[in-house]
N, C-alpha and C positions, 0 to 999 in steps of 0.2 A: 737546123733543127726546126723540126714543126711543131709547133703546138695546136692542140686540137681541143675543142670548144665543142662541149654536147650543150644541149639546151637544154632547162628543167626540167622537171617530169612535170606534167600537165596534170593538173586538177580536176579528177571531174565535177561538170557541172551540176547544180543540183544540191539537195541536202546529204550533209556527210548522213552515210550508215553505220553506226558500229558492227565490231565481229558480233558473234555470237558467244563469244567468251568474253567480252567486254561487258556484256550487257545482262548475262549471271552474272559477274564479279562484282557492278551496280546493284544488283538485286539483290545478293549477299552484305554486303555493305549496309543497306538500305535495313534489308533485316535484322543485322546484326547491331544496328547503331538501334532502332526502335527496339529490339530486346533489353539493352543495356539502359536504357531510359524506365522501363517500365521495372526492371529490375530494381533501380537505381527508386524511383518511386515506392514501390514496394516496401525496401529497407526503410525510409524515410518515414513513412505510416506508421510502420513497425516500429520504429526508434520511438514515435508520439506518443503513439498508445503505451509503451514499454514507460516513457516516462508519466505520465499520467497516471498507469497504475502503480508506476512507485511512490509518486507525490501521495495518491490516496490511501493507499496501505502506509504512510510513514506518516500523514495526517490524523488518524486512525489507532496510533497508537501511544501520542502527546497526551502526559494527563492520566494513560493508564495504569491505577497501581495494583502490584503483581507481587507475589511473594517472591524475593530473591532468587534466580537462578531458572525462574519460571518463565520463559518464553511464548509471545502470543499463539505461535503454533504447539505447542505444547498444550495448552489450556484448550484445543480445537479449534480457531483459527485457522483460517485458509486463504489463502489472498484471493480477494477476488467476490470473495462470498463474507460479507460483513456479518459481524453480529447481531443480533436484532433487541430490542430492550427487553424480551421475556427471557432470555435465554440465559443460563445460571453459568457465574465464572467465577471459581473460588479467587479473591483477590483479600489484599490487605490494601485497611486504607486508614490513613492518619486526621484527625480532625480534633473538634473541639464541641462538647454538649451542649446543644441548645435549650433543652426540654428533655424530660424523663419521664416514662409514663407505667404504667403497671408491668407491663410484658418488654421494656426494653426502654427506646431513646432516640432520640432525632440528633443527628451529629451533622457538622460540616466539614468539609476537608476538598478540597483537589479543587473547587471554584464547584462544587455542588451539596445540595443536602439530601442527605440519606436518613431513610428510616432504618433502623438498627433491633433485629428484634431476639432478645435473649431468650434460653430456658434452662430445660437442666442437665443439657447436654456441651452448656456454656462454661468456658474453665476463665475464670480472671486470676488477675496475678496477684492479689490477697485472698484472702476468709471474707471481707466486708460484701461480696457479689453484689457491689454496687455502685454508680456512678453518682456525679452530682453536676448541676450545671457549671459550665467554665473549666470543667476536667479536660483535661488534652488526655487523648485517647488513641489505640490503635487498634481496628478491629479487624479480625481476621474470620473469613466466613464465605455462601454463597451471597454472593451480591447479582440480582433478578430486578433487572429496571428503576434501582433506585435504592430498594430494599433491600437490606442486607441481612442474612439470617447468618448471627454471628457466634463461630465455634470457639472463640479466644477474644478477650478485651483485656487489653493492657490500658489501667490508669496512673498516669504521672501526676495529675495533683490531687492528692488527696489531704 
C-alpha cells in the first residue's frame, strides 16, 4: 500500500484580498454597528431631557395649593410651558392674618405672603364678613402673582 503525500496549497504572495462579498458584509457590519450607536445615543438624550422635564414639572408643583380634585392641567397647565406670576389660577390657600386693611388683608400660608383682597362678591362663613389678626383662614379665590382676589374665606378663630 502506497500512501501518497500532496503538498499544501501555496500561499500567494503579497497582501491577502478579500472577496467582494466579504468586504460589503464589513461594510454592512461597519454600518450597522455605527447605526445602533447613534441610535443607542439618541434614546439616552431622550431618557435626559424626559427626566429633566419631569424633575421640573414635579418641582413646579410642591407648595401648590389647589382645590381638591383640581389638577394642574386642569387649571391650564401644560408641561413645558410654565406659569408665569400674572397669570390667574383659582386656587385655595390656608394661612393665618398678618394685617387687615379697608378692602381686605395680608395672610401667610404655603412659606409665602399674599395680599388677599375681599368685596361683595366675597361669601364668609359667618354674618361678621370679617377677619382679625392671628385668624387662621382659608381662602378661596383668583390668586395673580401673589394676590389673591378672594370669592370665599373661611375663619376658624374668631
Amino acid at each position: 500500500m502506497t500512501t501518497q503525500v500532496t503538498e499544501p496549497e501555496k500561499q500567494p504572495e503579497g497582501p491577502i484580498v478579500p472577496s467582494a462579498q466579504a468586504a460589503t458584509e464589513a461594510r454592512t457590519n461597519r454600518t450597522l454597528i455605527i447605526t445602533l450607536a447613534c441610535v443607542g445615543a439618541a434614546m439616552l438624550i431622550a431618557m435626559s431631557v424626559g427626566a429633566a422635564v419631569l424633575t421640573h414639572y414635579l418641582r413646579s408643583n410642591v407648595g401648590q395649593a389647589r382645590p381638591s380634585g383640581i389638577t394642574r392641567h386642569a387649571i391650564g397647565h401644560r408641561m413645558g410651558v410654565p406659569r408665569t406670576n400674572t397669570q390667574q389660577v383659582a386656587s385655595t390657600t390656608r394661612g393665618v392674618v398678618l394685617s387687615v386693611t379697608s378692602d381686605g388683608f395680608t395672610m401667610a400660608g404655603n412659606g409665602k405672603q399674599y395680599t388677599v383682597k375681599t368685596g361683595s362678591s366675597t361669601t364668609f362663613n359667618d354674618s361678621s364678613n370679617n377677619v382679625a389678626v392671628n385668624d387662621s383662614v382659608i381662602v378661596t379665590g383668583d390668586n395673580a402673582g401673589g394676590t389673591i382676589t378672594a370669592t370665599r374665606v373661611i375663619v376658624h378663630n374668631q
